[in-house]
N, C-alpha and C positions, 0 to 999 in steps of 0.2 A: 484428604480428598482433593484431588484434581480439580480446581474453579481455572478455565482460561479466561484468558480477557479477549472480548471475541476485538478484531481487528479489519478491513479492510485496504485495499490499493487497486490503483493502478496502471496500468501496463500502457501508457500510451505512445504510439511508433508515426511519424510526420515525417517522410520523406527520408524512410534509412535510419533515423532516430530516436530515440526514446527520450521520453521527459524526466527529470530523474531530479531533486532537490538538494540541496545542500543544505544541512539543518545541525542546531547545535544542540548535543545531546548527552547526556550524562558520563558518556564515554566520549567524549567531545567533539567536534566538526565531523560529519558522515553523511555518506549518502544514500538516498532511498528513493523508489518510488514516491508519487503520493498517497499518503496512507495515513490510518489513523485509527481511536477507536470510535466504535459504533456507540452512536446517545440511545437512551433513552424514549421510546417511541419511532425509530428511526428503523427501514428496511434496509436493507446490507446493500444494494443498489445505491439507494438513496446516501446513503453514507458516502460513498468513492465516491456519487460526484462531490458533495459537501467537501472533503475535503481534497480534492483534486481543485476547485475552487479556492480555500481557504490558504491551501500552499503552493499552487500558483498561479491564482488568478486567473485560470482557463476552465470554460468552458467544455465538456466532456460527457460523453454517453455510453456508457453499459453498453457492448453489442455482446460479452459471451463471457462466460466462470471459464477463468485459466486452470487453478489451483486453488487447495483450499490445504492449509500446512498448521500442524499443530508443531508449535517450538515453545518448548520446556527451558529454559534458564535457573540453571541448581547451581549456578557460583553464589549465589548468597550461603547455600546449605552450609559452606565451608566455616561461615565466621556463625554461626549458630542459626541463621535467618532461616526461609525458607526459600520454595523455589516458584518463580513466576513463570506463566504461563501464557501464550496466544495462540488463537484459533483465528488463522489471517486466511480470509476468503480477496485472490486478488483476481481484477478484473483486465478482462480487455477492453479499452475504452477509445471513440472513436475521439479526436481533438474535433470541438466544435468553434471554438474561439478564443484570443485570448483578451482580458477584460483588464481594463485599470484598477481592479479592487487591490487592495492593499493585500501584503501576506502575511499568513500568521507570526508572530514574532520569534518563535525558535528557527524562521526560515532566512538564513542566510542570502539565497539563490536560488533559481530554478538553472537547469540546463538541458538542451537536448544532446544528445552522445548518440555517438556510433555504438552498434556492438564490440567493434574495437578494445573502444573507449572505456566503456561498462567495462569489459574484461582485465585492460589495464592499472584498472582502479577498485579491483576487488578490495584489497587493505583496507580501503575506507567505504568499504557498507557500511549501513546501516546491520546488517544478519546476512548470513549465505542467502536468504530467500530472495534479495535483489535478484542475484544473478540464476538462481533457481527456477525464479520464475520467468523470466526473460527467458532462459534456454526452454521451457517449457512452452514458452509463446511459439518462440522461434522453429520449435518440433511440431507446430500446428495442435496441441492440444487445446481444445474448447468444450465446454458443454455449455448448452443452449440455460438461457435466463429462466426459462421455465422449468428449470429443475427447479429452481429456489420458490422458495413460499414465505413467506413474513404473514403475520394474524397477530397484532396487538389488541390485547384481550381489553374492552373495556374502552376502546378507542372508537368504535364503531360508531 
């Protein structure tokens, strides 16, 4: 059975730019949006900004669901393992500021890029959904935040 690990990002654009991290990763140096997985009590909102925060110390707001991409990883299946899984809902996020807080410590760098730039440095994504979702920004796809519902049972 199919368990993904739900995920979050994203999409933040400042003047032609995108924000995008440098971060060291088991497949090593790569880059990505900010992203991450979602905790525990935590609405999928609430998540991207936490860690748009946590990995580059900016401030950001949810205005719209870009995408929402299930990617399946079966290179383990090869050596006997299994195969891993995410459910990445990324967002469009307006930059509201950026803050002196420290960054998480897999996090190399932040930078902002051109689409150019992004393009030139596919090789080192993080997964094709960097630049998947960006072209998806960039085609004006959005749906509204109220699609989404979050209800932690027991939280209330």
């Amino acid at each position: 059975m199919l368990k993904p690990e739900i995920t979050v990002a994203c999409i933040v654009e400042k003047n032609g730019r995108y924000l995008l991290v440098e971060e060291d990763t088991e497949a090593g140096v790569r880059l990505n949006q900010p992203a991450g997985h979602l905790e525990p009590g935590e609405a999928l909102e609430s998540g991207a900004v936490r860690e748009a925060m946590e990995e580059t110390a900016c401030r950001v707001e949810p205005v719209a669901l870009v995408a929402v991409n299930l990617l399946e990883d079966m290179r383990d299946m090869r050596d006997g393992g299994g195969s891993r899984a995410f459910l990445r809902f990324t967002f469009e996020a307006a930059f509201i500021a950026q803050t002196d807080a420290a960054l998480d410590p897999d996090i190399i760098r932040t930078h902002w890029m051109t689409y150019e730039e992004v393009l030139a440095c596919r090789g080192r994504h993080r997964s094709h959904l960097v630049l998947e979702t960006i072209e998806a920004y960039r085609r004006g796809i959005r749906c509204p935040l109220s699609l989404l519902s979050t209800r932690i049972v027991g939280k209330e």
